[in-house]
C-alpha positions in Angstrom: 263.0 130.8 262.8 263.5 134.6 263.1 263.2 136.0 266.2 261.0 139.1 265.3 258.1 136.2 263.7 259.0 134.1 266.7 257.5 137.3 269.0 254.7 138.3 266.6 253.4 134.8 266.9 253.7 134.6 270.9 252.4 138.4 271.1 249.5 136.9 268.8 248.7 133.6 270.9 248.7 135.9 273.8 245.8 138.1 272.6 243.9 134.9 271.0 244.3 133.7 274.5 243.3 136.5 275.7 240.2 137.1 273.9 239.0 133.5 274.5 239.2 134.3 278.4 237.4 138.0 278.0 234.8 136.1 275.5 234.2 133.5 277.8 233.8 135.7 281.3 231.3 134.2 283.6 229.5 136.6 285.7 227.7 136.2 289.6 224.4 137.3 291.1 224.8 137.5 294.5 221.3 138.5 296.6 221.0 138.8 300.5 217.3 138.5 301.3 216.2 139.1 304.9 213.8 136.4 306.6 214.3 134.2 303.5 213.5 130.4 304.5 215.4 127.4 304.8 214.4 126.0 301.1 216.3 126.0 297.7 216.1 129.2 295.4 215.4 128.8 292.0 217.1 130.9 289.2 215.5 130.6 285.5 214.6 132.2 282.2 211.5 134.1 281.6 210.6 134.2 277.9 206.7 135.5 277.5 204.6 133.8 280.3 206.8 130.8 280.4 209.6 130.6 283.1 212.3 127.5 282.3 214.5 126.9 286.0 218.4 126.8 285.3 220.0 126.6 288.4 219.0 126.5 292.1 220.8 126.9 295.5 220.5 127.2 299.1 221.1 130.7 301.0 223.8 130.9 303.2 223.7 133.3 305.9 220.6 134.8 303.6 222.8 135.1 300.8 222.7 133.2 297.5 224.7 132.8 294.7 224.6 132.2 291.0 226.7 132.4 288.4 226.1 132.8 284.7 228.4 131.7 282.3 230.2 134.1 279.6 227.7 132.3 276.7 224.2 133.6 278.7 222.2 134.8 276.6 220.8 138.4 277.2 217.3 138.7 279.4 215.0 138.9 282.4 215.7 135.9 285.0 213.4 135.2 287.5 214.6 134.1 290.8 211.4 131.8 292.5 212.0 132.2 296.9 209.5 130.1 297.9 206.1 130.4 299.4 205.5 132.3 302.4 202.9 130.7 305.3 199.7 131.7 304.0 200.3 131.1 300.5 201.3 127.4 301.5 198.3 127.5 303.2 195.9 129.4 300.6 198.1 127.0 297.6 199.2 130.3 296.1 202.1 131.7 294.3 205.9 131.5 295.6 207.4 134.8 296.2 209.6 135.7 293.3 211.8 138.7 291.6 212.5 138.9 288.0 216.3 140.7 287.2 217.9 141.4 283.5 221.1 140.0 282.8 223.2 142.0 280.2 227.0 141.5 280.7 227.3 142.5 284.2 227.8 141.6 288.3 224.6 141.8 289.8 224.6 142.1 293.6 221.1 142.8 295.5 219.2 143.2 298.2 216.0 142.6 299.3 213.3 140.9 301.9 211.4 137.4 301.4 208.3 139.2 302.3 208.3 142.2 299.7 210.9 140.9 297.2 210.0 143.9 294.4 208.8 146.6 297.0 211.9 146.2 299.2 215.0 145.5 296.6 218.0 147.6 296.8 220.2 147.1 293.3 223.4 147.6 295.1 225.6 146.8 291.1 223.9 146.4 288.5 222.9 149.8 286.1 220.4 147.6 284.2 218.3 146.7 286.9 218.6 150.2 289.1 217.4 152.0 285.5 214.3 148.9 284.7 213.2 148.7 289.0 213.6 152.4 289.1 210.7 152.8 286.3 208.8 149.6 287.7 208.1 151.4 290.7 207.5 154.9 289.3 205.4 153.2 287.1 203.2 151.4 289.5 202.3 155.0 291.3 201.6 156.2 287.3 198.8 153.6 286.6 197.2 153.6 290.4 197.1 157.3 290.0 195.7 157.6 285.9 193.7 154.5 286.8 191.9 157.1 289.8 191.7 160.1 287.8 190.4 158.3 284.5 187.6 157.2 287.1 186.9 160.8 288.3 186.9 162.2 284.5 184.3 159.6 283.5 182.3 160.2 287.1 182.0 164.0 286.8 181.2 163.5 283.3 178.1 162.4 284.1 177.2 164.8 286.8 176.4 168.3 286.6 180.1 169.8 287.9 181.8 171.3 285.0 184.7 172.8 287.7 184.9 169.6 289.2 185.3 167.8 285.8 187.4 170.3 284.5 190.1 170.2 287.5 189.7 166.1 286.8 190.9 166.6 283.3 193.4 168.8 283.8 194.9 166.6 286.5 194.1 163.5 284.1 196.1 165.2 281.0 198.9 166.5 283.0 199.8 163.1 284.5 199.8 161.3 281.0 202.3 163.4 279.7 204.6 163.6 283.0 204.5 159.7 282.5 205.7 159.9 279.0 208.2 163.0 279.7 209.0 160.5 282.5 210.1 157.6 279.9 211.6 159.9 277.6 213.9 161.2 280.4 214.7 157.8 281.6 215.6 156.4 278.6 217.9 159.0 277.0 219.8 158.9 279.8 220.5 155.3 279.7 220.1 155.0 275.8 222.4 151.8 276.0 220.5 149.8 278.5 218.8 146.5 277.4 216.2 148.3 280.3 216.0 151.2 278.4 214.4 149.1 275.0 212.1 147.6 277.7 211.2 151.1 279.0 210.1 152.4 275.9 208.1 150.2 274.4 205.6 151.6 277.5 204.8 154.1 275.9 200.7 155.2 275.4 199.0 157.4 273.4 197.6 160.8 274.3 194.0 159.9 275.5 192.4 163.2 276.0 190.0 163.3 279.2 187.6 166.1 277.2 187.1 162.9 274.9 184.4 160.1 275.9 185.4 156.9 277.2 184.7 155.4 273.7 186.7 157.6 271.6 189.7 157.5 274.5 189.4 153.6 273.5 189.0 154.3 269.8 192.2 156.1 269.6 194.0 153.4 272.6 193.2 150.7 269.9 194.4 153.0 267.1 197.6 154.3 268.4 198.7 151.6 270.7 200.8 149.6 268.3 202.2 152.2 266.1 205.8 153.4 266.5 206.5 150.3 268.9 209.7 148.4 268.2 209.0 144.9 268.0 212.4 145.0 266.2 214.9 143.1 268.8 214.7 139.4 269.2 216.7 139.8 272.4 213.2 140.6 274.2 211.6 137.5 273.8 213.7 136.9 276.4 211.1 138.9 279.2 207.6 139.4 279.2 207.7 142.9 277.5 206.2 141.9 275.0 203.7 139.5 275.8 202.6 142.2 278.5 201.7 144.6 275.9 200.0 142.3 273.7 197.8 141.1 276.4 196.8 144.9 277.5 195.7 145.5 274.0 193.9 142.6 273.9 192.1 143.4 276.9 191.1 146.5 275.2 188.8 144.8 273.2 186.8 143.1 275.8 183.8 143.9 277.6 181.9 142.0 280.3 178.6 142.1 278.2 179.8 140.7 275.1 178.3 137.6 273.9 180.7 134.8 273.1 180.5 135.2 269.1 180.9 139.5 269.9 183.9 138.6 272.0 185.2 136.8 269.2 184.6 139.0 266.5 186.6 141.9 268.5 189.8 139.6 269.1 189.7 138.5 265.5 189.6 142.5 264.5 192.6 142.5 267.4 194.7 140.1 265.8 194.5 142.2 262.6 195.6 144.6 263.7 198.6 143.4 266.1 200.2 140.7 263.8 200.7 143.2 260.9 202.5 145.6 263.6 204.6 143.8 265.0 205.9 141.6 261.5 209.2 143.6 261.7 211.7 140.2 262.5 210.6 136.9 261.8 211.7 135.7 265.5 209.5 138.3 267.5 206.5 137.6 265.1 206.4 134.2 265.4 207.0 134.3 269.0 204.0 136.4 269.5 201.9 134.1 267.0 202.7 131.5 269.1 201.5 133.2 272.1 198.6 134.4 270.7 197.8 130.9 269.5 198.6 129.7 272.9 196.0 132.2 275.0 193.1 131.6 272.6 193.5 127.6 273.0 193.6 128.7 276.5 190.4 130.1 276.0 189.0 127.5 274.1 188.0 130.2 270.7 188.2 127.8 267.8 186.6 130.4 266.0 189.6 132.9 266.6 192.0 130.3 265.7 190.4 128.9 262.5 190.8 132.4 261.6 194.4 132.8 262.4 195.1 129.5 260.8 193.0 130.9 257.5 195.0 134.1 257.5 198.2 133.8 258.7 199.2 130.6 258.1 201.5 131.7 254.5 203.1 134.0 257.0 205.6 132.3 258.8 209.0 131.4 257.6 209.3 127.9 255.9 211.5 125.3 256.8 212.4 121.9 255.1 210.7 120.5 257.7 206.9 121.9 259.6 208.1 123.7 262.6 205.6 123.4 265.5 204.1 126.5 265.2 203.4 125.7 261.2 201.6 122.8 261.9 199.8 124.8 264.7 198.6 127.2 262.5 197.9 124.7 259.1 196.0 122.1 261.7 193.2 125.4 262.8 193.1 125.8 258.8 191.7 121.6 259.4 188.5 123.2 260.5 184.8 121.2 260.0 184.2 120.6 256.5 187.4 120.4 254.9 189.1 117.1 253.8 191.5 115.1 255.0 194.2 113.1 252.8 194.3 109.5 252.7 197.2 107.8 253.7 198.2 104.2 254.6 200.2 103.0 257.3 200.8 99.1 258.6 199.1 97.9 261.5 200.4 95.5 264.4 200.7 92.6 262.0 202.7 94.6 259.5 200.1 94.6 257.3 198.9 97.8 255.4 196.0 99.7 256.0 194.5 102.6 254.0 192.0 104.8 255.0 189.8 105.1 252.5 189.4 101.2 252.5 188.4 101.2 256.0 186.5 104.5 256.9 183.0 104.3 257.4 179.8 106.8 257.4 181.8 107.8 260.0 185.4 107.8 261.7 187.6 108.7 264.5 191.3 109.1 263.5 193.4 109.3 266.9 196.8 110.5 266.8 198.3 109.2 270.0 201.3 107.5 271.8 202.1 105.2 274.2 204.3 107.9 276.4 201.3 109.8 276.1 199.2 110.1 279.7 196.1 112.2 278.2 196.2 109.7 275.9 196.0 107.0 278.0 193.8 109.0 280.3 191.3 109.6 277.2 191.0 106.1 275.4 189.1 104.3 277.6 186.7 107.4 277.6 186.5 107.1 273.5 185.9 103.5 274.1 182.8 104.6 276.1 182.1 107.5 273.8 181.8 104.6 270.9 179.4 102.5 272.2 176.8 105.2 272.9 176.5 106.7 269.8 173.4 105.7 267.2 175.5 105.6 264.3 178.4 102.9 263.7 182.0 104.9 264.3 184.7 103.1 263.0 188.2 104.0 264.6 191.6 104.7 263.2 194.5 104.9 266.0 197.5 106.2 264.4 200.6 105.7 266.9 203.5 108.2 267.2 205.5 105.7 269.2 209.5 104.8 267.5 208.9 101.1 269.9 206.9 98.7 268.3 207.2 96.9 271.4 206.0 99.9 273.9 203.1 100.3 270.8 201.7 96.6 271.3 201.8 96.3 274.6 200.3 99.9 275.5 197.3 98.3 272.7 197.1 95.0 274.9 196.7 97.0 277.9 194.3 99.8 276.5 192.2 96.9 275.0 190.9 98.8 271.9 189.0 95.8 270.4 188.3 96.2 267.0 190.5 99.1 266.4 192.6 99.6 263.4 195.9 100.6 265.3 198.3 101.5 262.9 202.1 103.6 262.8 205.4 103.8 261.1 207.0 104.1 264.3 208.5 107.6 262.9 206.8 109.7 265.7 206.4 113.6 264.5 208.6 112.8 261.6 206.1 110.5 260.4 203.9 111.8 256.8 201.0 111.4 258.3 201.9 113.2 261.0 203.2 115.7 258.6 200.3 116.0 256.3 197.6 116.1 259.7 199.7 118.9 261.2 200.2 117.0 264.5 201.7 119.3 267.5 200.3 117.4 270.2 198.6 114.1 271.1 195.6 113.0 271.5 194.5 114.6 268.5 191.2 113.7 266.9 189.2 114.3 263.8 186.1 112.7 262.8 185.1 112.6 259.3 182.5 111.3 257.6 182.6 108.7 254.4 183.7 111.8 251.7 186.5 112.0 254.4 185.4 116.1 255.3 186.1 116.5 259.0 182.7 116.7 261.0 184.3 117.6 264.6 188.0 118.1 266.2 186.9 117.2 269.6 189.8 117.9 272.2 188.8 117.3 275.3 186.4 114.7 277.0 183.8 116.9 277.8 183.9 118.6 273.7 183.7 114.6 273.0 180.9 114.0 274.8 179.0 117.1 273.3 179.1 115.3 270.2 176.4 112.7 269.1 176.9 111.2 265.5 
């Protein structure tokens, strides 16, 4: 072979080689934390309001050490310390300090007690930049949060000077916070912090405007000009954090439950629309959304979500949870259900609309399930106390036919008709029902239209058929 090709393909191999090694570059966090205790330390991913653990170690010398591999992905990490005395005590919230990770060494310092107010970002641009405004930022809301307060006090009282020096004051600080981000993120315009930094931003709210019209034009201008653009900050709570203070927006401690309602429904109107600019972030945020309101227990809101914004995620070959989430809240009272038929214990096959009655209960359940487990005998109860005759459906979402039959022969459901095809989620039923989660229950009435989706005991036992 000739030499020259002989050296072009070992100077090639070299940077291949090379490359790999640079492309697969781990990277360490290393944090000393004064009067930290002797327990493990907890490194995970934050991604909204959920926090997944990764890794966890023990401090040595009050120093601990992680290490993330050249694959991470982008992101705020949380580090959970542990709880101090009186949390123990009180059963309250470990200490903990979120971080971004973006490519680099991250050494810190910082103290158990006071992990945010007391961290010193020793290497590490990203977080000097993103702790740098999370502080500056704190003194910004306790200060407009004071001086909103004295705009809308004076405004009451007959002290024009006073009112006017509030205003002043009130105005000037709004637009040193937002000369403040401006500053902060040109100068680090390649900072992952510097993304998270801006989408901060408020609108003007003039203090010579009324508390309704500054909340009028909050709701108005809020949204717009925001970047919901990069996937990569899903990965933190940046979002999620700015949803949930417009949200807030429309609530007032005097609204009835069917007003409250009504204002999150004009929310979610107005937020989905503005933040549809990658497929990713929206559906993250329809999730969360989806999430809070079942939280809250407002069908209402999410049988309008599911009505409207159902057609708007992506489509798959397959339902992706959030689909089914969304097409089960359009499975509100008084639409139908399809029939379907599925074998029972024996093997033999079962079809709905042979067996229903003037009225139903279809249970989607499992036997892995422990609400499920938890709920039956409760159902059982529920059964016997009602007026009219409910016959009962149980539709399994065990793969074991063994695990199914004994988990029936030790939940003793009688007279059931316990049916499955032992597909789990995959299953068409489970398909066609939309099933995220189990238990699930509809109850229907003989045309098969759904009377109630009871999800809890206590919605259950609301109901008298």
């Amino acid at each position: 072979m000739n030499k020259n090709l002989i050296h072009i393909l070992t100077c090639l191999t070299s940077i291949l080689f090379f490359s790999s090694q640079l492309l697969a570059q781990d990277f360490t966090l290393e944090i000393t934390i004064e009067n930290q205790p002797d327990n493990l330390i907890t490194l995970g991913e934050v991604k909204g309001d959920k926090f997944t653990p990764i890794d966890s170690a023990q401090a040595e010398n009050n120093v601990v050490r992680f290490t993330f591999p050249g694959n991470t992905h982008t992101g705020v990490y949380r580090l959970i310390l542990g709880q101090t005395l009186v949390a123990k005590v009180m059963n309250e919230a470990p200490q903990q300090l979120d971080l971004i990770f973006n490519g680099e060494n991250i050494i810190l310092k910082t103290d158990f007690n006071a992990p945010e107010d007391r961290l010193q970002v020793i290497l590490s641009e990203e977080n000097r930049v993103w702790h740098e405004f999370k502080r500056r930022e704190i003194l910004f809301r306790e200060e407009l949060n004071t001086l909103e307060k004295e705009v809308d006090y004076y405004s009451g009282k007959n002290s024009s000077e006073k009112l006017a020096a509030s205003i002043e004051n009130y105005n000037r600080l709004q637009k040193r916070r937002d000369e403040f981000i401006t500053e902060i993120t040109d100068k680090n315009n390649q900072l992952l912090a510097s993304r998270m930094i801006l989408l901060f931003r408020e609108p003007f709210l003039d203090g010579y405007l009324s508390p309704e019209l500054r909340k009028k034009i909050f709701q108005t201008e809020y949204l717009k000009n925001k970047n919901f653009a990069n996937d990569t900050l899903i990965y933190s709570q940046v979002y999620t954090d700015i949803i949930f203070s417009y949200l807030v927006s429309f609530n007032q401690k005097n609204y009835t439950p069917v007003q409250r309602e009504n204002e999150y429904k004009k929310a979610v109107d107005i937020i989905l629309p503005a933040t549809n600019q990658n497929p990713k972030v929206y559906e993250f945020i329809l999730d969360y959304l989806i999430h809070g309101f079942e939280v809250l227990q407002m069908g209402n809101v999410l049988s309008y979500i599911g009505e409207n914004y159902a057609e708007t995620v992506c489509k798959t070959d397959e339902k992706t949870t959030l689909e089914r989430k969304l097409l089960s809240y359009k499975m509100s009272p008084g639409t139908s259900v399809p029939d379907f038929t599925l074998n029972d214990i024996n093997g033999d096959p079962v079809t709905l609309s042979e067996v229903q009655k003037e009225k139903t209960l279809l249970l989607f359940w499992a036997s892995w399930c422990p609400h499920c487990n938890e709920m039956i005998p409760y159902i059982k109860s529920w059964i016997k106390q009602q007026n009219t005759p409910v016959e009962t459906v149980a539709i399994s979402l065990d793969t074991s036919a063994e695990e199914w039959k004994n988990a029936i022969a030790n939940l003793k459901t009688g007279a059931w008709f316990n049916v499955s095809d032992l597909q789990e989620w995959d299953g068409q039923v489970a398909t066609d029902y939309n099933i995220y989660a189990t238990p699930t229950l509809f109850i229907i009435d003989k045309n098969r239209k759904i009377i109630a989706m009871p999800v809890t005991t206590k919605d259950l036992a609301g109901l008298s058929l």
